[in-house]
Backbone atoms as SQL, in Angstrom:
CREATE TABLE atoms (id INTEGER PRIMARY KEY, chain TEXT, resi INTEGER, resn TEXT, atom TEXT, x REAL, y REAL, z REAL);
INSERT INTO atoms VALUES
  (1, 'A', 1, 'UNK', 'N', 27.779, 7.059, 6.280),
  (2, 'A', 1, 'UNK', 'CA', 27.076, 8.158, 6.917),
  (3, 'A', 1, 'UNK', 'C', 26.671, 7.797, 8.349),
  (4, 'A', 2, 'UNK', 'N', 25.928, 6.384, 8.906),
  (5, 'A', 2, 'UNK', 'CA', 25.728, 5.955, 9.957),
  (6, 'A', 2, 'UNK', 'C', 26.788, 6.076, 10.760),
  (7, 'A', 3, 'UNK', 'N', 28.310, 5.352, 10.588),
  (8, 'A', 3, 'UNK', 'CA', 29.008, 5.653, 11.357),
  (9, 'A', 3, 'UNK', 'C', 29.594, 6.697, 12.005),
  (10, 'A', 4, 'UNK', 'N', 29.277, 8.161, 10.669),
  (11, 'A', 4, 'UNK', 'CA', 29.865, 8.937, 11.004),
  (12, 'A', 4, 'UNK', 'C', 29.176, 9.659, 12.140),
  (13, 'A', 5, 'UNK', 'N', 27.911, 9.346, 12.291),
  (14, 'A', 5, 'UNK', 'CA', 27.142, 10.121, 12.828),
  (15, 'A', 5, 'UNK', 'C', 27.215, 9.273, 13.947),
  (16, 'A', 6, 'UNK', 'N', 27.366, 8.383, 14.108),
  (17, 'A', 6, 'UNK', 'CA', 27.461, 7.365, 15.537),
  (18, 'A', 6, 'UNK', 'C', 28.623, 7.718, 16.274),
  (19, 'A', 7, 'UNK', 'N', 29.670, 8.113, 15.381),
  (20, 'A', 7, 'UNK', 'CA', 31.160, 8.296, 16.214),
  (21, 'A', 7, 'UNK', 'C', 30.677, 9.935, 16.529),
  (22, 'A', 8, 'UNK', 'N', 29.997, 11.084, 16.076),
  (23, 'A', 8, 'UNK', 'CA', 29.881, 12.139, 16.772),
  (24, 'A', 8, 'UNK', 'C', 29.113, 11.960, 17.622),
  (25, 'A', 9, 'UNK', 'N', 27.679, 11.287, 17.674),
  (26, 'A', 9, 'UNK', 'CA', 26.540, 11.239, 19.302),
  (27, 'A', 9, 'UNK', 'C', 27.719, 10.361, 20.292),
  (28, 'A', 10, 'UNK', 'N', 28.645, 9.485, 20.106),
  (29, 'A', 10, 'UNK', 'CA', 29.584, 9.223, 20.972),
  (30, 'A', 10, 'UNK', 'C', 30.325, 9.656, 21.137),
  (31, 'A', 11, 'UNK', 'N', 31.282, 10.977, 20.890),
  (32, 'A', 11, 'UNK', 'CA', 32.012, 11.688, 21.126),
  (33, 'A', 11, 'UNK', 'C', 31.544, 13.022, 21.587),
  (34, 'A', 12, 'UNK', 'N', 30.462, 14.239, 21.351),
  (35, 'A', 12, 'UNK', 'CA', 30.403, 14.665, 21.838),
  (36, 'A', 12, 'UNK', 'C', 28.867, 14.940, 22.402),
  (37, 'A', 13, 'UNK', 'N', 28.088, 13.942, 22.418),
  (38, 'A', 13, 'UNK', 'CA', 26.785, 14.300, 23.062),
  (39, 'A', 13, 'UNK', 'C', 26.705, 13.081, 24.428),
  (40, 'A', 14, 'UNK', 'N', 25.925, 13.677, 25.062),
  (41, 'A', 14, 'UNK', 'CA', 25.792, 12.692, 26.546),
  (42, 'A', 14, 'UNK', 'C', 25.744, 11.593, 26.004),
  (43, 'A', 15, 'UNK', 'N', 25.568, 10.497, 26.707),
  (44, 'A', 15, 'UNK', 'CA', 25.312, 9.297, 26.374),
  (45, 'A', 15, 'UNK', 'C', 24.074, 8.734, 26.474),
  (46, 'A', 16, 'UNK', 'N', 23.057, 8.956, 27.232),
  (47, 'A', 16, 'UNK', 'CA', 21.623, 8.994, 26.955),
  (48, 'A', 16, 'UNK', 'C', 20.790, 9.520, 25.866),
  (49, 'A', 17, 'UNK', 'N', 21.452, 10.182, 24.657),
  (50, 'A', 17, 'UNK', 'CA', 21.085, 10.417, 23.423),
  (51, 'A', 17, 'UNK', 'C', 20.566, 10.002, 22.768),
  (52, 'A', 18, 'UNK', 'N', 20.903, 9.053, 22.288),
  (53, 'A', 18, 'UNK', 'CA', 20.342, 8.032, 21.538),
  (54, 'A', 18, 'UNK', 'C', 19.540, 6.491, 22.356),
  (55, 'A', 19, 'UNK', 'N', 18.857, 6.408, 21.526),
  (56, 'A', 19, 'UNK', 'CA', 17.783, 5.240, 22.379),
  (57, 'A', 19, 'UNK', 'C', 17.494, 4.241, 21.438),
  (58, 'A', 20, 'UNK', 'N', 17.444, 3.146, 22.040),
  (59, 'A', 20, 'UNK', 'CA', 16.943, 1.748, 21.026),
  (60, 'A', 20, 'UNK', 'C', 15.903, 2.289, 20.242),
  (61, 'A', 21, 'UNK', 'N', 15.651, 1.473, 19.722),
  (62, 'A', 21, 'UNK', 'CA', 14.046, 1.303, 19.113),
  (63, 'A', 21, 'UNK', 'C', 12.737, 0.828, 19.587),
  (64, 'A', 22, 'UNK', 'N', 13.365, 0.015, 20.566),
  (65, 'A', 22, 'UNK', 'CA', 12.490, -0.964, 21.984),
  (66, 'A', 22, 'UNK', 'C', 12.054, 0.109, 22.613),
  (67, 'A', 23, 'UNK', 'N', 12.806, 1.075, 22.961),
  (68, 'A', 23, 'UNK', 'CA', 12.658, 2.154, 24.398),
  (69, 'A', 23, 'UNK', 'C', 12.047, 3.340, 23.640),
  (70, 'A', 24, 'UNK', 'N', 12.155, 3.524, 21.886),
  (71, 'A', 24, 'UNK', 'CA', 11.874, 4.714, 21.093),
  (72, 'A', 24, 'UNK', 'C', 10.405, 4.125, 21.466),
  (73, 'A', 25, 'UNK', 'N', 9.974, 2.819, 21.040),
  (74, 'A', 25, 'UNK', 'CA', 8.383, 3.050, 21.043),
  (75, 'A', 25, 'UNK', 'C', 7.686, 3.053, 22.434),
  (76, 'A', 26, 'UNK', 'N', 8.465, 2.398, 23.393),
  (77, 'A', 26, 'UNK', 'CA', 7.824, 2.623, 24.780),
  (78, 'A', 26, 'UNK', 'C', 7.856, 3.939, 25.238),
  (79, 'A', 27, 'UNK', 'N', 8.862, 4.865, 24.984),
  (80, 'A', 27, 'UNK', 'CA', 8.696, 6.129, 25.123),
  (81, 'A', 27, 'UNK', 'C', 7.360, 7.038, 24.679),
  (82, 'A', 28, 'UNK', 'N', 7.634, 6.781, 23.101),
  (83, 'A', 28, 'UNK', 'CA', 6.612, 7.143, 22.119),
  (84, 'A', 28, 'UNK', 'C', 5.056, 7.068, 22.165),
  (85, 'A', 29, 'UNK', 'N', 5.000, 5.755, 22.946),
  (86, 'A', 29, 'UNK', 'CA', 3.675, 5.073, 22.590),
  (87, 'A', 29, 'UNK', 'C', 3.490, 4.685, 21.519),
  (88, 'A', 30, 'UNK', 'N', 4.579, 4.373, 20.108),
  (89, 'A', 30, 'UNK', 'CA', 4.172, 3.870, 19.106),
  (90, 'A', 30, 'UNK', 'C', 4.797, 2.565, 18.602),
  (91, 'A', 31, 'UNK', 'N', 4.194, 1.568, 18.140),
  (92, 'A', 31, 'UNK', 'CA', 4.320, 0.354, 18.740),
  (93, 'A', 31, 'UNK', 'C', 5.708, -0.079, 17.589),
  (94, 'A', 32, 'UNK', 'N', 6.131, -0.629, 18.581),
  (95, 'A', 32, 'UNK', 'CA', 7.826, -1.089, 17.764),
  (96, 'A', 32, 'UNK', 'C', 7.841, -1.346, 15.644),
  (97, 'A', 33, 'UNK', 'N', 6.847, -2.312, 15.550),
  (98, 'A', 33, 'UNK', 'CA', 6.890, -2.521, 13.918),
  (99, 'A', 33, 'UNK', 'C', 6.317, -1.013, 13.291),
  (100, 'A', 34, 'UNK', 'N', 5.428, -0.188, 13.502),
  (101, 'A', 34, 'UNK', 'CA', 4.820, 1.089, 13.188),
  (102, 'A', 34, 'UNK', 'C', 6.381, 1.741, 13.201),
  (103, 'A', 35, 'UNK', 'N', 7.492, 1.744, 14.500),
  (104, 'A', 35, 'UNK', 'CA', 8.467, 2.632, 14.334),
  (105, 'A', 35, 'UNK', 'C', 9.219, 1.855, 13.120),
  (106, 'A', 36, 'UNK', 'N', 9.567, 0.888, 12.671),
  (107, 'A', 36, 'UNK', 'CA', 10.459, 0.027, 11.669),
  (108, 'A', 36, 'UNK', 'C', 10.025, 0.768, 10.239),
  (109, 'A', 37, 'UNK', 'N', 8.306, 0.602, 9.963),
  (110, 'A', 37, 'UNK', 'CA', 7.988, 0.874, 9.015),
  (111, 'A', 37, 'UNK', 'C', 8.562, 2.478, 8.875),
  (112, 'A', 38, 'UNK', 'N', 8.301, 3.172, 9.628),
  (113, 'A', 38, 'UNK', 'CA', 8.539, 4.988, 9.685),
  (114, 'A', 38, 'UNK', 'C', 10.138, 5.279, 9.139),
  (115, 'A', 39, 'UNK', 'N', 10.544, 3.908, 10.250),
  (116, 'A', 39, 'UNK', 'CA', 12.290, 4.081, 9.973),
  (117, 'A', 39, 'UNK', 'C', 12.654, 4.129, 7.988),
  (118, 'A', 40, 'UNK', 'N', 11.988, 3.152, 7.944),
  (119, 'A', 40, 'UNK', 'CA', 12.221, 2.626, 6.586),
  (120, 'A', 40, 'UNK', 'C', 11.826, 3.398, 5.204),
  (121, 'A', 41, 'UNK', 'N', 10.594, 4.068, 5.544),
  (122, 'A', 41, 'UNK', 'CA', 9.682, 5.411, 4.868),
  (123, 'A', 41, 'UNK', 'C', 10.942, 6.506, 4.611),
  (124, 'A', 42, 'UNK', 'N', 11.097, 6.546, 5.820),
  (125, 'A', 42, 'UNK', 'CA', 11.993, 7.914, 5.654),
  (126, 'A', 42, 'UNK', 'C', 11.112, 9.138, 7.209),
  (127, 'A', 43, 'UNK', 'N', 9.934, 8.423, 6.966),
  (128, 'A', 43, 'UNK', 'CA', 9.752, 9.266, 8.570),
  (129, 'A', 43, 'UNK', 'C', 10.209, 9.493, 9.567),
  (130, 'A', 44, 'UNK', 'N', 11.215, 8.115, 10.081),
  (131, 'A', 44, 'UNK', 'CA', 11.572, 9.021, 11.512),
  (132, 'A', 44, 'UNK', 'C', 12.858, 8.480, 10.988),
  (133, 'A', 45, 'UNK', 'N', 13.554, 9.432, 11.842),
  (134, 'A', 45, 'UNK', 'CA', 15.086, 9.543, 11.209),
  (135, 'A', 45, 'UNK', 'C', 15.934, 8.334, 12.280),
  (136, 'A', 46, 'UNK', 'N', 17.209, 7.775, 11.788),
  (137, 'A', 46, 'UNK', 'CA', 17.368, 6.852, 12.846),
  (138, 'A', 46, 'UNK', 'C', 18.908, 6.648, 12.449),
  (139, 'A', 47, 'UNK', 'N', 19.401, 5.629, 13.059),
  (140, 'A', 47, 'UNK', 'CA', 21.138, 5.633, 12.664),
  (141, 'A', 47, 'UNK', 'C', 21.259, 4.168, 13.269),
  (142, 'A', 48, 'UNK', 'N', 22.095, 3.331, 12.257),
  (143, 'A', 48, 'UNK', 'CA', 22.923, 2.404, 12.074),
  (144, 'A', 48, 'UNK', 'C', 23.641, 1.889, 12.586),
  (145, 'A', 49, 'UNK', 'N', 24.230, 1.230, 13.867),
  (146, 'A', 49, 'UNK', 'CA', 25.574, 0.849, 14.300),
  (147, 'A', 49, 'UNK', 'C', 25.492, -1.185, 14.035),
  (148, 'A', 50, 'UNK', 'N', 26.311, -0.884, 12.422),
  (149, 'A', 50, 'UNK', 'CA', 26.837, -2.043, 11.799),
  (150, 'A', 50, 'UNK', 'C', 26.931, -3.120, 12.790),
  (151, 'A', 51, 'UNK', 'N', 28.603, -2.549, 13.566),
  (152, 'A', 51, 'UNK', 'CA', 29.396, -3.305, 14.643),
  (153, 'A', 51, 'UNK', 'C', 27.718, -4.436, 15.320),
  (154, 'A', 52, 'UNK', 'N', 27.020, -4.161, 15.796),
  (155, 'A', 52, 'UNK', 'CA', 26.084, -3.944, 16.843),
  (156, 'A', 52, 'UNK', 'C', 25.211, -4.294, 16.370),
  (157, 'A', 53, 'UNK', 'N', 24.279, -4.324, 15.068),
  (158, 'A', 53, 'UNK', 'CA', 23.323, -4.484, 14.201),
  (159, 'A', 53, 'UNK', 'C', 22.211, -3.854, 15.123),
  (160, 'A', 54, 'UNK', 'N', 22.390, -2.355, 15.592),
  (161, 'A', 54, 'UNK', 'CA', 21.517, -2.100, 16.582),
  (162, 'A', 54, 'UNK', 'C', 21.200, -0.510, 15.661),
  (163, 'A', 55, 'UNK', 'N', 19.680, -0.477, 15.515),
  (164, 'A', 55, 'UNK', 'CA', 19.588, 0.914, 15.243),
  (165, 'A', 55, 'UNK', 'C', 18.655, 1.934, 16.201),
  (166, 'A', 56, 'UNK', 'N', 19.469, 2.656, 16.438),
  (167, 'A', 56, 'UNK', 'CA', 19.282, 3.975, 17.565),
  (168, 'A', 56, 'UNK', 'C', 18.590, 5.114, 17.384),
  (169, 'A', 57, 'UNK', 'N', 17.326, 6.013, 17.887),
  (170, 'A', 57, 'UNK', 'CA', 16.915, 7.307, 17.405),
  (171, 'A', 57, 'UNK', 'C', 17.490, 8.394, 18.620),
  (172, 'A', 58, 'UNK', 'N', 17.595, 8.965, 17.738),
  (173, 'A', 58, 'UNK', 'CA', 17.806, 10.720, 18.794),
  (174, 'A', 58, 'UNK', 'C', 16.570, 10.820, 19.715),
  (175, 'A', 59, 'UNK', 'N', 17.253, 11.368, 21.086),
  (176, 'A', 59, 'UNK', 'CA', 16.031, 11.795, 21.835),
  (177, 'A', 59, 'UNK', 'C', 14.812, 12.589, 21.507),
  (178, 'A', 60, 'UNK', 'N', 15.551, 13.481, 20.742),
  (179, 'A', 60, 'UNK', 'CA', 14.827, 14.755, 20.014),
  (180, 'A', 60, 'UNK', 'C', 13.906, 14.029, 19.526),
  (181, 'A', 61, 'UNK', 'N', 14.331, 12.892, 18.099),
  (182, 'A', 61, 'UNK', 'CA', 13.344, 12.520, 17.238),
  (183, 'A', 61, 'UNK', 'C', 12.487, 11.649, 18.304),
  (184, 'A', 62, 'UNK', 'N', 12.434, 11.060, 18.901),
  (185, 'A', 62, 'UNK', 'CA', 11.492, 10.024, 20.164),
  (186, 'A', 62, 'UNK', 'C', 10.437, 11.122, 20.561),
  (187, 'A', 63, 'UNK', 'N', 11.196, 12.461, 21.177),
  (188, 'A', 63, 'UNK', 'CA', 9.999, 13.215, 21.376),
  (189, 'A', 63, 'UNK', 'C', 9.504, 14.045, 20.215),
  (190, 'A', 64, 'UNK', 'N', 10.076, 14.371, 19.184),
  (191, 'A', 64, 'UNK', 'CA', 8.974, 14.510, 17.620),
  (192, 'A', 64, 'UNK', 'C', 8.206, 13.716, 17.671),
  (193, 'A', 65, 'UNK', 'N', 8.281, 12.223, 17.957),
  (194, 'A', 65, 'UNK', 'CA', 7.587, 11.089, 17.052),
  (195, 'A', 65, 'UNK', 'C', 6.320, 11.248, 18.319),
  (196, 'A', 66, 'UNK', 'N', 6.676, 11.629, 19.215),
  (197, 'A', 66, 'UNK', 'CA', 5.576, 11.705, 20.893),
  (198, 'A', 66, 'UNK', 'C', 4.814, 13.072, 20.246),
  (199, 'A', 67, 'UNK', 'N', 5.063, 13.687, 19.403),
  (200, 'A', 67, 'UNK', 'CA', 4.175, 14.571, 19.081),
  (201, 'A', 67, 'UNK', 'C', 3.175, 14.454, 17.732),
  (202, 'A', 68, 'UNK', 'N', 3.968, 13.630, 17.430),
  (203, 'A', 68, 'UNK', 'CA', 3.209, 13.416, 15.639),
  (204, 'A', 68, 'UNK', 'C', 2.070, 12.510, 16.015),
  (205, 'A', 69, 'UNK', 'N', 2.434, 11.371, 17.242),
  (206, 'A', 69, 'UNK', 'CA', 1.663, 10.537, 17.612),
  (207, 'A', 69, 'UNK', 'C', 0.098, 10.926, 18.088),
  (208, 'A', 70, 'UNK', 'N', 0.251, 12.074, 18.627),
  (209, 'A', 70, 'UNK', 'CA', -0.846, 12.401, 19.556),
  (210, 'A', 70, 'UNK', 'C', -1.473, 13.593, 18.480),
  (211, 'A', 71, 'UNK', 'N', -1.248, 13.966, 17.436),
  (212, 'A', 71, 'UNK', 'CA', -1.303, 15.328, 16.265),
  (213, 'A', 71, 'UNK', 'C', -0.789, 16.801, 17.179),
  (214, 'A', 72, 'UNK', 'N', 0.010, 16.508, 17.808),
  (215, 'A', 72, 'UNK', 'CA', 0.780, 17.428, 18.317),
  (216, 'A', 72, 'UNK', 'C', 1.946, 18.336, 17.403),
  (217, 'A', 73, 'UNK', 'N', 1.642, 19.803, 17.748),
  (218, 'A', 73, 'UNK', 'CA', 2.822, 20.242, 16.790),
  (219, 'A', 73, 'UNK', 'C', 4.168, 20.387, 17.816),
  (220, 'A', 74, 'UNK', 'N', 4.792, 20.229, 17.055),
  (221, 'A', 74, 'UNK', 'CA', 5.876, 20.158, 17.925),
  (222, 'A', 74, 'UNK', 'C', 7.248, 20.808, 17.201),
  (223, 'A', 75, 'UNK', 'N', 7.810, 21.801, 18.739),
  (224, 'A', 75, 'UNK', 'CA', 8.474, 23.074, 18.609),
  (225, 'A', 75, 'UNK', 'C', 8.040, 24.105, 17.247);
């Protein structure tokens, strides 16, 4: 499922899409192990690249997680 979804944000979405996890919580304001645990919960949604052992969130979800953070509703 990870890959599949890794080979579509690389094929047809910009390439600034997806963001580390380093840059998800500096974005976020929420501190890197808080995002691991969320990842792992099932709270924030995230994706896999095996090759890479690197896991990536959607911009979208970075700015969800910038809203949940602050009790913001968001869209």
């Amino acid at each position: 499922m990870h890959a599949a979804l890794l080979q579509f944000y690389q094929q047809y979405l910009p390439v600034d899409q997806l963001v580390s996890v380093g840059k998800a919580a500096r974005e976020s304001g929420i501190a890197r192990q808080t995002l691991h645990e969320w990842m792992e919960s099932g709270r924030a949604r995230w994706i896999y690249e095996a090759e890479h052992d690197v896991m990536w969130l959607d911009r979208e979800e970075v700015d969800r997680l910038w809203h949940v953070k602050r009790g913001l509703k968001w869209r």
